[in-house]
TORSE-818020 format. One line per field, with one value per residue (C-alpha): x, y, z; residue number from 0; residue in one letter. Coordinates in Angstrom, 1 decimal. Layout:
<pts>
X: [X|...]
Y: [Y|...]
Z: [Z|...]
seq: [NUM|...]
type: [A|...]
</pts>
This chain:
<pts>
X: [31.1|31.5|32.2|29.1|27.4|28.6|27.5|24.4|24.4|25.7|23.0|20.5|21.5|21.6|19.7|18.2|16.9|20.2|21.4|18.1|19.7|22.8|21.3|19.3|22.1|24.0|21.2|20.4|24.4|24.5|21.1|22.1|25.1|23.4|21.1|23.6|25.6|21.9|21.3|24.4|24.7|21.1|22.2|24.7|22.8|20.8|23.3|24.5|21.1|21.2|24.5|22.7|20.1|22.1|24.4|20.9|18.8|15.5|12.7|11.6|10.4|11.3|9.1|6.6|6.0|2.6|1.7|-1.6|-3.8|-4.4|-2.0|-3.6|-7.1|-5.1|-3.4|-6.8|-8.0|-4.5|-4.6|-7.5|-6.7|-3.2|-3.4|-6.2|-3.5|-1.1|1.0|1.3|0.5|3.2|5.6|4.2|7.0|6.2|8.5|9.7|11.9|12.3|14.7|12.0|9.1|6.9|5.7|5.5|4.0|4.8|3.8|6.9|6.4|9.3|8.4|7.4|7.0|4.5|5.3|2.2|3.8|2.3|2.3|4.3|1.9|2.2|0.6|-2.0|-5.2|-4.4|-6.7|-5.8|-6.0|-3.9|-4.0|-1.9|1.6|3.8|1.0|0.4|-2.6|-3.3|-1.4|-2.7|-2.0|-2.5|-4.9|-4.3|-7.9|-11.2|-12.4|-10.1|-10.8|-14.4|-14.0|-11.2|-14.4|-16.4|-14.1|-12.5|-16.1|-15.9|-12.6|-14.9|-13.3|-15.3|-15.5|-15.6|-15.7|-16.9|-15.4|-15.6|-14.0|-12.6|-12.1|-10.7|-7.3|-7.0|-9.1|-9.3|-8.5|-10.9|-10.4|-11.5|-11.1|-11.2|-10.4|-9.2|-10.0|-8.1|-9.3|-6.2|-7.0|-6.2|-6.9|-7.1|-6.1|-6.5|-5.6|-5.5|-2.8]
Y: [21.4|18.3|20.4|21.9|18.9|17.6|20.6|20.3|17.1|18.5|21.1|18.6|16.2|19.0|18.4|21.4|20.0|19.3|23.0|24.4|22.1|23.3|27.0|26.6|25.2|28.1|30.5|28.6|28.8|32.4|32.8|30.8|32.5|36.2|34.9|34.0|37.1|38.9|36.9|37.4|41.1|41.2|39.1|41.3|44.7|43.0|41.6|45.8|47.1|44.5|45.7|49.0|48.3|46.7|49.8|52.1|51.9|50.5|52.8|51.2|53.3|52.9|55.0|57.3|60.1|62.2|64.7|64.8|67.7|65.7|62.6|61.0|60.7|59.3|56.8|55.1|55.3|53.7|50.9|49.6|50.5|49.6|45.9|45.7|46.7|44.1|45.8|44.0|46.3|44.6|46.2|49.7|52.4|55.5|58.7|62.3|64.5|67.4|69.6|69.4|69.7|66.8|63.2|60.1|57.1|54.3|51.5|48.7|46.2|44.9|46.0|49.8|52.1|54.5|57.2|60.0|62.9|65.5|69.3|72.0|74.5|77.2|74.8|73.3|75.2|74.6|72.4|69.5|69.4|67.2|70.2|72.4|72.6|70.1|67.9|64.5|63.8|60.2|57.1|54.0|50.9|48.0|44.6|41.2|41.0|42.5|40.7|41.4|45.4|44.3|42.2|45.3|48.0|46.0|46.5|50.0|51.4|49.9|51.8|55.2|56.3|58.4|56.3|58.8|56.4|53.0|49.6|49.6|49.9|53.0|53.0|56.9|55.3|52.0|49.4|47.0|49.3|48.5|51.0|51.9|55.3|56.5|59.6|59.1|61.6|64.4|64.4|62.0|60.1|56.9|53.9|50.0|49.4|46.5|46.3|43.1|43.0]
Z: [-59.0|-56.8|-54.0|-54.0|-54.6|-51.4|-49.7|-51.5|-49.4|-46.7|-46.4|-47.5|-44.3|-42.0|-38.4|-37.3|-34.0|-33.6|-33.9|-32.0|-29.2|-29.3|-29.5|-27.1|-24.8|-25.7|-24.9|-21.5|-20.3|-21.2|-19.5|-16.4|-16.3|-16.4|-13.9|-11.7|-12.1|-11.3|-8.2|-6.9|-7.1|-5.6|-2.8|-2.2|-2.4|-0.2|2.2|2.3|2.8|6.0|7.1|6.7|8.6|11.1|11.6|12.3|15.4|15.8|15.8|19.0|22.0|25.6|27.5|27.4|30.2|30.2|32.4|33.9|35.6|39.1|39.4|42.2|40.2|36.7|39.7|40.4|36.6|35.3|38.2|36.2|32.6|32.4|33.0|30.7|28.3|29.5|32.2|35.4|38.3|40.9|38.5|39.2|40.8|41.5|42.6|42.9|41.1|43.4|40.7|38.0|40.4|39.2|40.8|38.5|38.5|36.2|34.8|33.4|30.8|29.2|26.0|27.4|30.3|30.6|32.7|34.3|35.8|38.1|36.8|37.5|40.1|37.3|34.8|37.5|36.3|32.8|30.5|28.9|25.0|22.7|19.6|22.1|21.1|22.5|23.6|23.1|20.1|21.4|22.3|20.6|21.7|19.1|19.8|18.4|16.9|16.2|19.0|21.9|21.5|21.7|24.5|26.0|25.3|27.8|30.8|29.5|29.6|34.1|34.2|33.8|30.0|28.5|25.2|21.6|19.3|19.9|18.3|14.6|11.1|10.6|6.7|6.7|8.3|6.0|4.7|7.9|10.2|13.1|16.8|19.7|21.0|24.4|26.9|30.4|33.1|32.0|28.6|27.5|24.3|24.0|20.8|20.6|17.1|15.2|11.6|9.5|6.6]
seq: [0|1|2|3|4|5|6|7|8|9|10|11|12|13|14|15|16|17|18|19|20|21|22|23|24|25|26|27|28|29|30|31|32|33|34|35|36|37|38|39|40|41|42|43|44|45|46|47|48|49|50|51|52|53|54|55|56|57|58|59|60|61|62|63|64|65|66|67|68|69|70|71|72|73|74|75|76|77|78|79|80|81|82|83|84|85|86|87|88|89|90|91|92|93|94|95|96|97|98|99|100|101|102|103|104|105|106|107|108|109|110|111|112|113|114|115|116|117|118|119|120|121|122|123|124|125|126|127|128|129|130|131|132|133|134|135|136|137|138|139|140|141|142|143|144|145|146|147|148|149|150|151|152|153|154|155|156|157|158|159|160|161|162|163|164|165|166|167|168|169|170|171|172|173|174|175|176|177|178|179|180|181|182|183|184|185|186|187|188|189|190|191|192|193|194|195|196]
type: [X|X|X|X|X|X|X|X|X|X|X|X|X|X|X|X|X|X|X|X|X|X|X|X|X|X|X|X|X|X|X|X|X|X|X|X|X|X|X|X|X|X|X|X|X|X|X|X|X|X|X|X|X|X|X|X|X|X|X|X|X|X|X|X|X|X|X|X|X|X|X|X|X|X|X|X|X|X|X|X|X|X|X|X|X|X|X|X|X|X|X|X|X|X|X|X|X|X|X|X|X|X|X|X|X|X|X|X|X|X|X|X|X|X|X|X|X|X|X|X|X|X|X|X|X|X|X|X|X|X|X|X|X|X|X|X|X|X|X|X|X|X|X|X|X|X|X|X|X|X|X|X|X|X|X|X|X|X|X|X|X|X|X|X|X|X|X|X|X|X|X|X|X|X|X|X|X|X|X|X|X|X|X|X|X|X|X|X|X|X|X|X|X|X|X|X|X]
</pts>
């Protein structure tokens, strides 16, 4: 009977902050430690998705070549367009490729070159029209603001675009998306794109 009279005591006496403390402690080392193991095998799908990434190439294009209907009239109307868009005209080359029948003229920037290529005689007469198969829909080229492609639709309107849609938002392609959109000579369309994130 003593005996449980001392546990009596015993129970009696009993701290139980000091056993939430210890719980607690208990729960926090096992929690720390499953953290730990988390972090670490996230870190490392993540340091393999790098690795990953690393091993693939970057979708990042070179250059670009377009043919036009009449070369030497896109020539004049890219002279003034082109550095608008930041290529620097000294940089220009222009050529021949007498095996595939065509001219080009392009414009270098270290980030891209656009190439314009002279037709083939047999596709001379043709029209241009970017729903064609094989034909390029429109290039867009993106802004650092709002306010450059306003200030850019100023002087692309002197370069003698034929403008289609004017600078604005242009909610049907994403909540701040705000464009410019343009046609060169040969009926070639062309975008300033701005969209805040």
């Amino acid at each position: 009977m003593e005996s449980e009279i001392t546990n009596l005591a015993q129970v009696k006496a009993f701290d139980s902050s000091v056993f939430a403390t210890a719980a607690q402690g208990a729960l926090a080392d096992t929690a720390l430690q499953d953290a730990t193991a988390f972090a670490t095998a996230a870190q490392g799908a993540l340091a393999d998705t790098a690795l990953q990434d690393a091993d693939r190439m970057k979708p990042v294009i070179d250059h670009i070549q377009i043919t036009v209907k009449d070369l030497k009239k896109a020539e004049v109307f890219y002279d003034k367009l082109m550095p608008l868009l930041g290529f620097d005209l000294t940089k220009k080359s222009k050529g021949q490729v007498a095996a595939h029948e065509f001219e080009v003229v392009e414009y270098v920037h270290p980030l891209l070159t656009i190439g314009f290529n002279s037709p083939r005689k047999t596709f001379e007469a043709e029209d241009v029209h970017r729903r064609k198969p094989g034909s390029l829909h429109h290039l867009a080229f993106r802004a650092d603001s709002e306010n450059e492609i306003d200030e850019l639709y100023i002087e692309i309107v002197k370069t003698g675009a034929l403008i289609v849609d004017p600078p604005k938002f242009y909610p049907q392609h994403g909540k701040h998306y705000y464009a410019l959109f343009f046609k060169d000579l040969d009926g070639i369309k062309l975008e300033l794109v701005y969209e805040k994130n």
